[in-house]
N, C-alpha and C positions, 0 to 999 in steps of 0.2 A: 467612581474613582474616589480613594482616601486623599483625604490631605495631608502632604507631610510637613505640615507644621506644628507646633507645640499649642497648648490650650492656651484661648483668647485672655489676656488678662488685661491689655491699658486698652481704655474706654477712648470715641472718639469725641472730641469736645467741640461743642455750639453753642450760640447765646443760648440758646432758646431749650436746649437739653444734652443729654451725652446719649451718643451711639456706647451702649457695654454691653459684654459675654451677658448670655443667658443665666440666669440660675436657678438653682431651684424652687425659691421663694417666689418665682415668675409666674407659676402652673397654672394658679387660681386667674388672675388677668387675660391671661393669654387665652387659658378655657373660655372667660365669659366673655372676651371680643371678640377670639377664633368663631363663636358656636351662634355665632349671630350673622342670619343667612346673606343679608348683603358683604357682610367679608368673604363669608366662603365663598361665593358665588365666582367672586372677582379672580382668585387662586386656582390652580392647576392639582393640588394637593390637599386642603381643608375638604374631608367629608363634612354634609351637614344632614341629619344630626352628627353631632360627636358620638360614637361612641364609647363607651367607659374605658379611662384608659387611656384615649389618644391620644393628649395631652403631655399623661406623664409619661410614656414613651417619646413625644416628638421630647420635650425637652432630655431625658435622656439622651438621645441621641446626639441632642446639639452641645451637649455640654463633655460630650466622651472624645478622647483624644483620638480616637480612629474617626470621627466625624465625616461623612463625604460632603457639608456646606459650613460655612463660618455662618453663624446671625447674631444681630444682636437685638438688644432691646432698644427703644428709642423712647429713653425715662427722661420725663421735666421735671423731677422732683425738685432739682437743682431752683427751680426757678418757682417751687409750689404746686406744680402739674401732677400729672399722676404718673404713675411709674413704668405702666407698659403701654406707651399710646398706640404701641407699633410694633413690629419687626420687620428688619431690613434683613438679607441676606447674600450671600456670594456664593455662586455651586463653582468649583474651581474647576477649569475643564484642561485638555488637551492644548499645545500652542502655547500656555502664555494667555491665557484669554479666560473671562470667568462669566458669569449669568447673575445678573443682579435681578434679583425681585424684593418686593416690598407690600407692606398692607397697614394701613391706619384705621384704628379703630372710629364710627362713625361720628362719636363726638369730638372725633378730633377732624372734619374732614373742611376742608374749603378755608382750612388758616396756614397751607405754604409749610405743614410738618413732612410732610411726605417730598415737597422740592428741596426741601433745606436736607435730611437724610440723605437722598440722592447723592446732593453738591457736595454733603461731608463725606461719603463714602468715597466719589470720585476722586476728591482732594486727597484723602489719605489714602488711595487705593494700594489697601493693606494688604494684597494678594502678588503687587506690583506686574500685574497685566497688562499686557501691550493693546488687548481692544477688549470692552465688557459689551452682552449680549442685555438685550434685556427683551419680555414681550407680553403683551397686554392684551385681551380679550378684546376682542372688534366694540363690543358695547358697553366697555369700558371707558370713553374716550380720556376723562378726566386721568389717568393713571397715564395715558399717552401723553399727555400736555405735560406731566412733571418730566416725563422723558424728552420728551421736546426741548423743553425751558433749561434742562441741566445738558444740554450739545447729544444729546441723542440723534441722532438722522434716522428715517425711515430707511427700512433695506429692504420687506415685504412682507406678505401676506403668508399665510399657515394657517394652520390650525394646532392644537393640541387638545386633548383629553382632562375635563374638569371633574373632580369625582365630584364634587358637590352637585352640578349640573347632569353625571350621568349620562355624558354625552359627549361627541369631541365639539369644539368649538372654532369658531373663526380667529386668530390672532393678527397683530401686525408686530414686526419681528425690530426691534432697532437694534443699533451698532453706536459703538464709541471707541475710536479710536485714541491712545493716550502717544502725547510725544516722545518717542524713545528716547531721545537725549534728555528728558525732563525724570526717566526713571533713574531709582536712587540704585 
């Protein structure tokens, strides 16, 4: 599904960094976190290896007004950090309702980037959804807990298809429901 919204331009702001649109200065960061087998492992979509290529195509994509997901970067520059610790994203779906996923690069993992992402996406839920999907690989847990700790509820068990892994895998599926009176 496209999304009909116009291309990402305001950034979402945190102490600690800004959720912004992708761009193409991204490529190179995003390649050497992406292409590092415990990220891909975690994702439903990161081959590992990279092949050549896949990089500058995903950002293509993410950065083209027919987009089928919004992402951004999750840059600390602001604060001295480095500029792409992460990406967060939103698949907009059917309903009113969207698929949040995310991935933080390993040096950034066990300092609360990836819950703090979460809570700023929730907080500005830029897509204005009445409930976001999200789900994590069974032996993932850590990526459940930021779903946990940001009002995530379990809803169950699945699987999906990890290309890195080559295989489908075990998932647990949560849900977030937002207050309709609280939507702008």
């Amino acid at each position: 599904m496209m999304l009909d919204v116009q291309p990402l331009e305001a950034a979402i702001e945190t102490e600690r960094f800004d959720l912004r649109p992708l761009r193409k200065s991204d490529k190179g960061l995003i390649e050497m976190n992406s292409a590092d087998l415990r990220v891909a492992r975690n994702t439903r979509t990161i081959p590992h290896p990279l092949p050549p290529g896949a990089i500058d195509a995903f950002v293509d994509r993410a950065i083209d007004d027919e987009r089928s997901e919004d992402l951004w970067a999750i840059d600390g520059t602001k604060v001295g950090g480095c500029e792409v610790m992460g990406l967060i994203g939103l698949e907009q779906m059917d309903r009113n309702q969207s698929q949040i996923s995310f991935w933080v690069a390993p040096p950034h993992w066990n300092n609360g980037i990836a819950s703090a992402a979460v809570a700023a996406i929730l907080e500005a839920n830029p897509q204005q959804a009445e409930t976001m999907f999200a789900e994590v690989f069974q032996d993932n847990p850590a990526s459940a807990r930021v779903l946990t700790n940001c009002g995530f509820e379990y809803l169950g068990d699945a699987e999906t298809f990890s290309v890195a892994r080559g295989a489908n895998m075990a998932t647990w599926t949560y849900l977030k429901k937002f207050d309709s009176q609280k939507q702008g």
